[in-house]
N, CA, C and O atoms as a Maestro MAE file, in Angstrom:
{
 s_m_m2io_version
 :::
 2.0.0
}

f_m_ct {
 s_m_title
 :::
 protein
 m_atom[256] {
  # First column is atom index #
  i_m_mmod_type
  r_m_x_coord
  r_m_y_coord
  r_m_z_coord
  i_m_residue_number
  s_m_chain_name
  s_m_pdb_residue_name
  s_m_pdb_atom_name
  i_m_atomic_number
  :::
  1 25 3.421 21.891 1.873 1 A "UNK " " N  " 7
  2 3 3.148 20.944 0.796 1 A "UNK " " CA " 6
  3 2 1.636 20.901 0.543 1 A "UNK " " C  " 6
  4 15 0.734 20.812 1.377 1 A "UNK " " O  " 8
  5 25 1.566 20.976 -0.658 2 A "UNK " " N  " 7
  6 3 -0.135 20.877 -1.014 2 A "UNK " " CA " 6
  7 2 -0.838 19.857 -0.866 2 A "UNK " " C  " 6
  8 15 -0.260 18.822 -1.198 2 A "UNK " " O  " 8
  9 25 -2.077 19.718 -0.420 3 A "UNK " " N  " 7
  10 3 -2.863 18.396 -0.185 3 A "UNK " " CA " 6
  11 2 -2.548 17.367 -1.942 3 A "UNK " " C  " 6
  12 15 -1.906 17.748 -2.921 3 A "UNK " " O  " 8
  13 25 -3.014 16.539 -1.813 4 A "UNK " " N  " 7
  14 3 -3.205 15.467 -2.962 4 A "UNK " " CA " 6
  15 2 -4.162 15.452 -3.180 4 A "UNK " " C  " 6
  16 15 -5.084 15.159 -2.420 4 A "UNK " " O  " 8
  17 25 -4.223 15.806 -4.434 5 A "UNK " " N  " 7
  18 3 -5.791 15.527 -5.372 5 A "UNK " " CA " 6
  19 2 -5.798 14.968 -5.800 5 A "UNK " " C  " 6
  20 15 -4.913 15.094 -6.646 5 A "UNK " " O  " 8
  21 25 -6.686 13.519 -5.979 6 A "UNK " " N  " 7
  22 3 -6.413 12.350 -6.723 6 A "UNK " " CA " 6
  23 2 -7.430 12.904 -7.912 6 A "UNK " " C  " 6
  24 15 -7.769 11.977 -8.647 6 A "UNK " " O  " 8
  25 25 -8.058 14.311 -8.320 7 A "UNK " " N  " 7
  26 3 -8.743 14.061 -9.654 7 A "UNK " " CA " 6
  27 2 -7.462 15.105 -10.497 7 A "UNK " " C  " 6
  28 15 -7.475 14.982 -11.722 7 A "UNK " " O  " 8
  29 25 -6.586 15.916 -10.020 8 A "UNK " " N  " 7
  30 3 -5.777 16.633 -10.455 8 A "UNK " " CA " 6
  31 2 -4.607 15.497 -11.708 8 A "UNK " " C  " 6
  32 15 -3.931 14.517 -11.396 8 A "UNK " " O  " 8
  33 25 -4.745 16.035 -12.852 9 A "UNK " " N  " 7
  34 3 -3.315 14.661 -13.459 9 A "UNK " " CA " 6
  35 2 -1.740 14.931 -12.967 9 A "UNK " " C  " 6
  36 15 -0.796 14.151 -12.845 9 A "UNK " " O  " 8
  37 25 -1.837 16.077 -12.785 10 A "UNK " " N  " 7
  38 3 -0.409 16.682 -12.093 10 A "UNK " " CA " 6
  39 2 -0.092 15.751 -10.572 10 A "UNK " " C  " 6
  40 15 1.068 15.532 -10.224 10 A "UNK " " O  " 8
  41 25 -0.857 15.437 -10.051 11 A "UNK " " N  " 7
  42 3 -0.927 14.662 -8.673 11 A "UNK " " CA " 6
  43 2 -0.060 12.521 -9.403 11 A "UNK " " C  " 6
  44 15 0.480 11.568 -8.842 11 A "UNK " " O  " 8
  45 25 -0.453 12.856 -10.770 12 A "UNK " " N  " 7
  46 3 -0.071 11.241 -11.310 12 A "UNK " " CA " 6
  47 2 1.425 11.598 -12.150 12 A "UNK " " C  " 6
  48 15 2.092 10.696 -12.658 12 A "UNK " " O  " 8
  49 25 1.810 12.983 -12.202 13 A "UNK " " N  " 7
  50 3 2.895 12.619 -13.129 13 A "UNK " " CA " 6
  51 2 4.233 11.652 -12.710 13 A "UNK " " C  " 6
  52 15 4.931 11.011 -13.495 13 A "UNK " " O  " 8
  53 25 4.371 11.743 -11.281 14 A "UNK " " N  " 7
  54 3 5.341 10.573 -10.925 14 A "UNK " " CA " 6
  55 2 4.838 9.575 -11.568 14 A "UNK " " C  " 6
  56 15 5.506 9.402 -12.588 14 A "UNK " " O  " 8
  57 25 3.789 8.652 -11.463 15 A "UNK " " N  " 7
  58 3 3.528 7.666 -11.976 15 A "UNK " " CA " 6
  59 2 3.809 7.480 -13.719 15 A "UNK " " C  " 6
  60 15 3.535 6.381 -14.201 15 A "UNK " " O  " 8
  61 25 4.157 8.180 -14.303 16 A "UNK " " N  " 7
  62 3 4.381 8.306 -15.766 16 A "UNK " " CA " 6
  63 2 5.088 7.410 -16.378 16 A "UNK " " C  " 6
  64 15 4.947 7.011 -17.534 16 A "UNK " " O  " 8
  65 25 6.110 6.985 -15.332 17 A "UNK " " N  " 7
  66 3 7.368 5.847 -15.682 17 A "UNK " " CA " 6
  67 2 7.018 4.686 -14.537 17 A "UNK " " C  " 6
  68 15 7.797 3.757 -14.327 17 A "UNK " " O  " 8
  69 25 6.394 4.764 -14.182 18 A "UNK " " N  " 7
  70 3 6.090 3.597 -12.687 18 A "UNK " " CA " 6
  71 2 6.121 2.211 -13.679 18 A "UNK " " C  " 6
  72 15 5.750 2.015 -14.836 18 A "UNK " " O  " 8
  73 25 6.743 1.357 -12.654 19 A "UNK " " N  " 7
  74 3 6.548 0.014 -12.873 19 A "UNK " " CA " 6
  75 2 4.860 -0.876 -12.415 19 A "UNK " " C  " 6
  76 15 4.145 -0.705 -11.428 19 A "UNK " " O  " 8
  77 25 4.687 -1.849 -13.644 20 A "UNK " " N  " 7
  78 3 3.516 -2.005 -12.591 20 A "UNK " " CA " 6
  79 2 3.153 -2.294 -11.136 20 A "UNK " " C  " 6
  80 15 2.175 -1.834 -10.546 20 A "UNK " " O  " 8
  81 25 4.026 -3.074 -10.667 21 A "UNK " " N  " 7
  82 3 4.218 -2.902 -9.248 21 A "UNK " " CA " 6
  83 2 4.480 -2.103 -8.382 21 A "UNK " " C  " 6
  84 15 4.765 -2.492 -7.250 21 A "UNK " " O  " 8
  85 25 4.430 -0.240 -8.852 22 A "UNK " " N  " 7
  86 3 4.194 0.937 -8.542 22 A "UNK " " CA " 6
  87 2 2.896 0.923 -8.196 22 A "UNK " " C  " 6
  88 15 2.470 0.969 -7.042 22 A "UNK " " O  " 8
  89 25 2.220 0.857 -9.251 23 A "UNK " " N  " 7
  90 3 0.736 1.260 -10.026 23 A "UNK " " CA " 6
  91 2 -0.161 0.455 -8.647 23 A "UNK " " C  " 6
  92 15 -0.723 0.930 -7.661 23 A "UNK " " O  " 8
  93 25 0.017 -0.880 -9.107 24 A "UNK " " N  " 7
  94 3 -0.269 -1.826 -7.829 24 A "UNK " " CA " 6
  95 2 -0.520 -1.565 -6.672 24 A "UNK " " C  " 6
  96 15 -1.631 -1.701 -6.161 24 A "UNK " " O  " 8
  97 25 0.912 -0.979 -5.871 25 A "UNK " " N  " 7
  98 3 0.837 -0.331 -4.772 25 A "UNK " " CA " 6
  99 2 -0.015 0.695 -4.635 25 A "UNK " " C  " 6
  100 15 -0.934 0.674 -3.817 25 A "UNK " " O  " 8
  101 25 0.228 1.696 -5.443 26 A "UNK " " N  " 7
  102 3 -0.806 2.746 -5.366 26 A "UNK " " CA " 6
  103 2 -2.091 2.244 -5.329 26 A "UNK " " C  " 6
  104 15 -2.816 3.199 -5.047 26 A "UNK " " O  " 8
  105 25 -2.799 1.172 -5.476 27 A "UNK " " N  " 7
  106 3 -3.984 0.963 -5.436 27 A "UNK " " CA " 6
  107 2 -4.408 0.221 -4.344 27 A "UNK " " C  " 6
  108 15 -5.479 0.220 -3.737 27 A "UNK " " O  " 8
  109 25 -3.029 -0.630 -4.146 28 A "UNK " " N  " 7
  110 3 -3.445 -1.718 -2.579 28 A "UNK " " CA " 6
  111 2 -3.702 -0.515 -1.376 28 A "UNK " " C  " 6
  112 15 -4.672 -0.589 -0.621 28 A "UNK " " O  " 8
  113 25 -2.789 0.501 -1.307 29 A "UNK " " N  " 7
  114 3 -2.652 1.316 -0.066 29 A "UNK " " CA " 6
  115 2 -3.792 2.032 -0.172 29 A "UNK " " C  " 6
  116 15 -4.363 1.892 0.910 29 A "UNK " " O  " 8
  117 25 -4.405 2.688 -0.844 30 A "UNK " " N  " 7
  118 3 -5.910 3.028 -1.302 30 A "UNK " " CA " 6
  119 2 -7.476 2.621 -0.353 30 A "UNK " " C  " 6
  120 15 -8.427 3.297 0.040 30 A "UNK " " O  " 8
  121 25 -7.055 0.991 -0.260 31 A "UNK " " N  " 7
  122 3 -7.932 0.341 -0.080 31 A "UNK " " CA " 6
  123 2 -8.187 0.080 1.433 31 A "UNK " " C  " 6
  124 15 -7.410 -0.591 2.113 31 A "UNK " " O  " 8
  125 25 -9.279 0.629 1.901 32 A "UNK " " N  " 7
  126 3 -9.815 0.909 2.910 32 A "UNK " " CA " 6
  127 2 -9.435 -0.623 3.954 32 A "UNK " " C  " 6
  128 15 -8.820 -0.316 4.974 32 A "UNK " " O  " 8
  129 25 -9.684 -1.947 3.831 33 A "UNK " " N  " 7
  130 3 -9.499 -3.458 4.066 33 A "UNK " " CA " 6
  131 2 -7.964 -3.586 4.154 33 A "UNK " " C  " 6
  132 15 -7.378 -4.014 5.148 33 A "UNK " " O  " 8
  133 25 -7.514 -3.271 3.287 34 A "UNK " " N  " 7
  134 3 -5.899 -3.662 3.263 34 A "UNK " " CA " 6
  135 2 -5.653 -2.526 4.327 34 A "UNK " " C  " 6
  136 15 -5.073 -3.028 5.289 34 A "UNK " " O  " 8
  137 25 -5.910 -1.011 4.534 35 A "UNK " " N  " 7
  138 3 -5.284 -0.187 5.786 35 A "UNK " " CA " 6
  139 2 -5.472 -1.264 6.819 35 A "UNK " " C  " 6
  140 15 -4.550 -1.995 7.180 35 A "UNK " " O  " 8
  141 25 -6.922 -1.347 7.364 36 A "UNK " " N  " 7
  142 3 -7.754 -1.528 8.538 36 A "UNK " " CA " 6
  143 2 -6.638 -2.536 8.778 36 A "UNK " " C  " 6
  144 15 -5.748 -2.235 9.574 36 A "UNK " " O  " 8
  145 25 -6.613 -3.889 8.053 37 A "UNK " " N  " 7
  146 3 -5.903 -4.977 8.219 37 A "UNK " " CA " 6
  147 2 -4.183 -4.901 8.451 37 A "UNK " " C  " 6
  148 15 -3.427 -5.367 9.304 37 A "UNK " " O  " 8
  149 25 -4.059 -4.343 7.634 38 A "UNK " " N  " 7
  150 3 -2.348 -3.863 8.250 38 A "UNK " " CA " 6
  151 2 -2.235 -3.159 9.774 38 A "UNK " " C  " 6
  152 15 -1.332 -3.490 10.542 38 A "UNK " " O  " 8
  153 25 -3.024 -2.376 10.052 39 A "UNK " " N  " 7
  154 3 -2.822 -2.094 11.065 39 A "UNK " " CA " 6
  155 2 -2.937 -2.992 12.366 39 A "UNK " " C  " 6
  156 15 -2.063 -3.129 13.222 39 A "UNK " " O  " 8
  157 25 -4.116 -3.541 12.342 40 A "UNK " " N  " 7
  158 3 -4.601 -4.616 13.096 40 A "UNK " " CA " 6
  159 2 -3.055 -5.700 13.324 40 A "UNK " " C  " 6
  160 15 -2.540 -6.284 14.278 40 A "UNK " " O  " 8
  161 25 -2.722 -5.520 11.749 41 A "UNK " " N  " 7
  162 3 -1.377 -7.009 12.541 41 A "UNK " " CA " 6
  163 2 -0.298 -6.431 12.656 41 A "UNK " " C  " 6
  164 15 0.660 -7.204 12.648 41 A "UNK " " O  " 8
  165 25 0.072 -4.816 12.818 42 A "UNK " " N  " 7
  166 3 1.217 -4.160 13.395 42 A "UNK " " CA " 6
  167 2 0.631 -3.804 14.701 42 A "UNK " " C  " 6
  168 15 1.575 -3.262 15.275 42 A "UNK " " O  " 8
  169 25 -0.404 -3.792 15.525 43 A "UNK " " N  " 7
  170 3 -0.914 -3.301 16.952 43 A "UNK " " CA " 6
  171 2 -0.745 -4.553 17.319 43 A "UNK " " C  " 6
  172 15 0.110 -4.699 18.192 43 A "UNK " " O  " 8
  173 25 -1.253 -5.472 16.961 44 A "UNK " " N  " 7
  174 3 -1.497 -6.996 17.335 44 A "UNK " " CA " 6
  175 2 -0.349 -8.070 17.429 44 A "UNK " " C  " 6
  176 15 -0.351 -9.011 18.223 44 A "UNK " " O  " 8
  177 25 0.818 -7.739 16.327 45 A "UNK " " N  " 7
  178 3 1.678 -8.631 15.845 45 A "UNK " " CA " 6
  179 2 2.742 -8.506 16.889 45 A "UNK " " C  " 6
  180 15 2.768 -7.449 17.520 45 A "UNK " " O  " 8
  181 25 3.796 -9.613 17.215 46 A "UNK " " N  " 7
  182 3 5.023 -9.654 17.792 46 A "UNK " " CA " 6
  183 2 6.112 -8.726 17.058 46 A "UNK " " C  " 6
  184 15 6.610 -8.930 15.951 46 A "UNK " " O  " 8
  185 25 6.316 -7.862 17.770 47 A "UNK " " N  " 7
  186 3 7.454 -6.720 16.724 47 A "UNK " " CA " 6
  187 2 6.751 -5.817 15.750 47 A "UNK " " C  " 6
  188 15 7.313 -4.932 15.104 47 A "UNK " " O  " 8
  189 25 5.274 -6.164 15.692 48 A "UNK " " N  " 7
  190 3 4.920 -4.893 14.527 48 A "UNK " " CA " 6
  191 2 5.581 -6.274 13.297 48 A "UNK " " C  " 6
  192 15 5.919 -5.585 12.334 48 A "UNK " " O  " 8
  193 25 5.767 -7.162 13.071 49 A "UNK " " N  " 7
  194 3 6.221 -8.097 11.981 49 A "UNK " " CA " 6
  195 2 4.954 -8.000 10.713 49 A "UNK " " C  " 6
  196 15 3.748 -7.767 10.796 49 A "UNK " " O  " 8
  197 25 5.772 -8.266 9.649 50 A "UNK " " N  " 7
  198 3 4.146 -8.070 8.813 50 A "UNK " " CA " 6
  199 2 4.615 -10.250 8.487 50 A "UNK " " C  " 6
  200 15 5.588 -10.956 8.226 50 A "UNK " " O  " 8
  201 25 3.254 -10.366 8.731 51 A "UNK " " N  " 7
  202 3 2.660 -11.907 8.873 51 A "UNK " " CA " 6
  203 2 3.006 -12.390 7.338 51 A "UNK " " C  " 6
  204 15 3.325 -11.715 6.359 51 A "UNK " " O  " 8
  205 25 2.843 -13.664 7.474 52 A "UNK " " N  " 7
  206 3 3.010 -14.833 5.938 52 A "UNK " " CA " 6
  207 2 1.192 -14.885 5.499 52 A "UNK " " C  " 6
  208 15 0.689 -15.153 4.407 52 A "UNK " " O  " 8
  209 25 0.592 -14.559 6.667 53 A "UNK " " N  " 7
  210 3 -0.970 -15.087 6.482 53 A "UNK " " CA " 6
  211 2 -1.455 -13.907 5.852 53 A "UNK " " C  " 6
  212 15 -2.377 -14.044 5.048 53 A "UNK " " O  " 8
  213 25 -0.869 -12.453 6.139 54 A "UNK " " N  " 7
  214 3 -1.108 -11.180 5.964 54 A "UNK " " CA " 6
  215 2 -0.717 -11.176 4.150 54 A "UNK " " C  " 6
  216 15 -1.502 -10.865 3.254 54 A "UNK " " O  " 8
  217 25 0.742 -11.625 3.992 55 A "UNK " " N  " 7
  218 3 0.942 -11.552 2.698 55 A "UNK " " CA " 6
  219 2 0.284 -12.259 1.548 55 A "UNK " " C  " 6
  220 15 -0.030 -11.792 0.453 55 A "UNK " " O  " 8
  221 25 0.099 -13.794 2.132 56 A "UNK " " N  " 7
  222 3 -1.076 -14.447 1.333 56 A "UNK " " CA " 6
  223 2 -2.368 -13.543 0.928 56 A "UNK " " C  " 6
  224 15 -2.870 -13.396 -0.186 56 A "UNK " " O  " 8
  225 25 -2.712 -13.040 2.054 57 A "UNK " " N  " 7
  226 3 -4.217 -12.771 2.328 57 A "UNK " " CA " 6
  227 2 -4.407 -11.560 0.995 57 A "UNK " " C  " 6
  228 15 -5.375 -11.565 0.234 57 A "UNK " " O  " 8
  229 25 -3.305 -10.599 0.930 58 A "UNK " " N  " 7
  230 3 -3.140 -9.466 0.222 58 A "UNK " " CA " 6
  231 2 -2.552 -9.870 -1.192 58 A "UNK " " C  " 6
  232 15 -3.131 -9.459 -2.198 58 A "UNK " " O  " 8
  233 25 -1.167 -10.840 -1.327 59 A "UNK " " N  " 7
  234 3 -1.300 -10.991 -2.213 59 A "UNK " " CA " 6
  235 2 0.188 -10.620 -2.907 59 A "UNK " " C  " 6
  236 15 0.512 -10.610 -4.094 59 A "UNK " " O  " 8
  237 25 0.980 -10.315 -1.670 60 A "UNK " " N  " 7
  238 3 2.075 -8.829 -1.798 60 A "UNK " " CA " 6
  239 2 3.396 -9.633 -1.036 60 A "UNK " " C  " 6
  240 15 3.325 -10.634 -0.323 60 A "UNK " " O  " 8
  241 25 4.629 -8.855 -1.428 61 A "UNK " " N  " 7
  242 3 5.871 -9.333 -0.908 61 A "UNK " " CA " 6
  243 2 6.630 -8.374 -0.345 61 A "UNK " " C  " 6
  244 15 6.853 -7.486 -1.168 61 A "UNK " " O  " 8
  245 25 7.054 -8.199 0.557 62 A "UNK " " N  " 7
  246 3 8.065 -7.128 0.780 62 A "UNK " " CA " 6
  247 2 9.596 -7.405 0.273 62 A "UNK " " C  " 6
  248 15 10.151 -8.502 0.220 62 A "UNK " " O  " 8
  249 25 10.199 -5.980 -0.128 63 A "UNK " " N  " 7
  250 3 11.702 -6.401 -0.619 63 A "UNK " " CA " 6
  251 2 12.180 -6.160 0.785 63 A "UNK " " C  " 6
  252 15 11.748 -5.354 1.609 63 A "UNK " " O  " 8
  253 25 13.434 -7.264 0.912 64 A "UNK " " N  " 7
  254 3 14.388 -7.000 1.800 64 A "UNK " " CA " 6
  255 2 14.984 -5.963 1.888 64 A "UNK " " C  " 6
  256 15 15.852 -5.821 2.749 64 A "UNK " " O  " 8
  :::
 }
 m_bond[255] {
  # First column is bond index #
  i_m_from
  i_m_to
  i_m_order
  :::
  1 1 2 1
  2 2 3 1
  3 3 4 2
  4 3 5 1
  5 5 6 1
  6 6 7 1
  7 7 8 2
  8 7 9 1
  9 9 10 1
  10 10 11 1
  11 11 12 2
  12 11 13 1
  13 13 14 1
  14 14 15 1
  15 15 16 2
  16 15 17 1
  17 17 18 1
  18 18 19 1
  19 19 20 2
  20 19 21 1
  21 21 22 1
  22 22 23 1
  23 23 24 2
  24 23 25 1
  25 25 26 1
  26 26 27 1
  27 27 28 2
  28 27 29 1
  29 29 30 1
  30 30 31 1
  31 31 32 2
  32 31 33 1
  33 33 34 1
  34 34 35 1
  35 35 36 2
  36 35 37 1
  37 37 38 1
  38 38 39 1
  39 39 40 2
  40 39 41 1
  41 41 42 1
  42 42 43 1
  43 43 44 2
  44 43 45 1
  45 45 46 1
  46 46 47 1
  47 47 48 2
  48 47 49 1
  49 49 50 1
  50 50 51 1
  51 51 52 2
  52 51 53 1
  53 53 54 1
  54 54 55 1
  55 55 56 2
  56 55 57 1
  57 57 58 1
  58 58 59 1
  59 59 60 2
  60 59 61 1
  61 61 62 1
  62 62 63 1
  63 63 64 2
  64 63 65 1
  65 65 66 1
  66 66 67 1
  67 67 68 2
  68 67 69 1
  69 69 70 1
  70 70 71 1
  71 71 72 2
  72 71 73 1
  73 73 74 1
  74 74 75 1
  75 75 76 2
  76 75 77 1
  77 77 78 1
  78 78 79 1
  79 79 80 2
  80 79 81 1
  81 81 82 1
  82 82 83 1
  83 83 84 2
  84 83 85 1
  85 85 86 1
  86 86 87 1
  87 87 88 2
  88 87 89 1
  89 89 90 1
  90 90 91 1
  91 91 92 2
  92 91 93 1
  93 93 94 1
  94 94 95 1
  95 95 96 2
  96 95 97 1
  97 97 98 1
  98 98 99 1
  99 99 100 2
  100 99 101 1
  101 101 102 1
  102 102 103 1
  103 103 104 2
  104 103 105 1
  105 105 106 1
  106 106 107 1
  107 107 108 2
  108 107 109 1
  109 109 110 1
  110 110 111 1
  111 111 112 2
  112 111 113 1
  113 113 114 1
  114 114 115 1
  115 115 116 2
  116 115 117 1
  117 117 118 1
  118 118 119 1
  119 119 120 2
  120 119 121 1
  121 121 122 1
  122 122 123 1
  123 123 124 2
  124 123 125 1
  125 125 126 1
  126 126 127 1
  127 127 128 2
  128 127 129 1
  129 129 130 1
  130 130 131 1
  131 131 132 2
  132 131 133 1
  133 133 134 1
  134 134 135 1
  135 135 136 2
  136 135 137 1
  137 137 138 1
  138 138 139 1
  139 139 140 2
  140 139 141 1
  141 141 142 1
  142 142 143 1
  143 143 144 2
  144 143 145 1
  145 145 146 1
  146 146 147 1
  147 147 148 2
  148 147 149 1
  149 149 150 1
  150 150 151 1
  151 151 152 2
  152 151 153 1
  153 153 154 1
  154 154 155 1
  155 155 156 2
  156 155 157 1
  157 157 158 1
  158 158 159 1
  159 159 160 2
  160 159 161 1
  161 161 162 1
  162 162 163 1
  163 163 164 2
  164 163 165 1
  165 165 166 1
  166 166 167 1
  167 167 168 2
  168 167 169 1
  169 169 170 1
  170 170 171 1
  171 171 172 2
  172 171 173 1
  173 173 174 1
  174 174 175 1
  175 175 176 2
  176 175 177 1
  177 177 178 1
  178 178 179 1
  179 179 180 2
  180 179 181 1
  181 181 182 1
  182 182 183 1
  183 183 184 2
  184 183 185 1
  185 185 186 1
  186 186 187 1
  187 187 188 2
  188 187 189 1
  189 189 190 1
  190 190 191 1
  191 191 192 2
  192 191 193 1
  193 193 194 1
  194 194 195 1
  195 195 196 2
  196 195 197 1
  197 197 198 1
  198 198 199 1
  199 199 200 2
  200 199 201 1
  201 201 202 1
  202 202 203 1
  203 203 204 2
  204 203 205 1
  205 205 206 1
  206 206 207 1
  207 207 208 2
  208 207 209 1
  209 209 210 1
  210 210 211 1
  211 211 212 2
  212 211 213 1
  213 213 214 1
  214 214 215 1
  215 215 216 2
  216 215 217 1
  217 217 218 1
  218 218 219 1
  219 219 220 2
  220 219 221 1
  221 221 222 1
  222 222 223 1
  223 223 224 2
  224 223 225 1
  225 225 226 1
  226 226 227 1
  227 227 228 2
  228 227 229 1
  229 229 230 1
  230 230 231 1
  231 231 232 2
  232 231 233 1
  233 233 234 1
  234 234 235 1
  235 235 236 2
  236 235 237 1
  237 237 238 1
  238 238 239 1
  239 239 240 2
  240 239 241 1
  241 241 242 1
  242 242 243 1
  243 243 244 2
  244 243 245 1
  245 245 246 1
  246 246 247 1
  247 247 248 2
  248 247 249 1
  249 249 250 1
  250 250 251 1
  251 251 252 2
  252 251 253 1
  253 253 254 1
  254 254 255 1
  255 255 256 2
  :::
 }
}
């Protein structure tokens, strides 16, 4: 599989039909603060659980 080029447009054509809450994602996971921090409360957390303080903090919901 070929690396990802984020300046390539061929690397965005999935995104063509994305919902904004695609788009979204693609930009939260991006972000250097939101990794560091997710990780921190899956090493740290009871079960690897993702936190209520974590979701506030970010902004984000997980689907069931």
């Amino acid at each position: 599989m070929p690396e990802f080029d984020w300046r390539s447009p061929d690397s965005y054509k999935s995104l063509k039909d994305a919902e904004i809450t695609d788009i979204a994602w693609e930009c939260l996971r991006r972000n250097a603060d939101y990794r560091r921090d997710f990780e921190a409360m899956i090493a740290n957390g009871p079960d690897g659980e993702v936190t209520a303080a974590f979701r506030r903090k970010w902004g984000i919901c997980f689907r069931p």
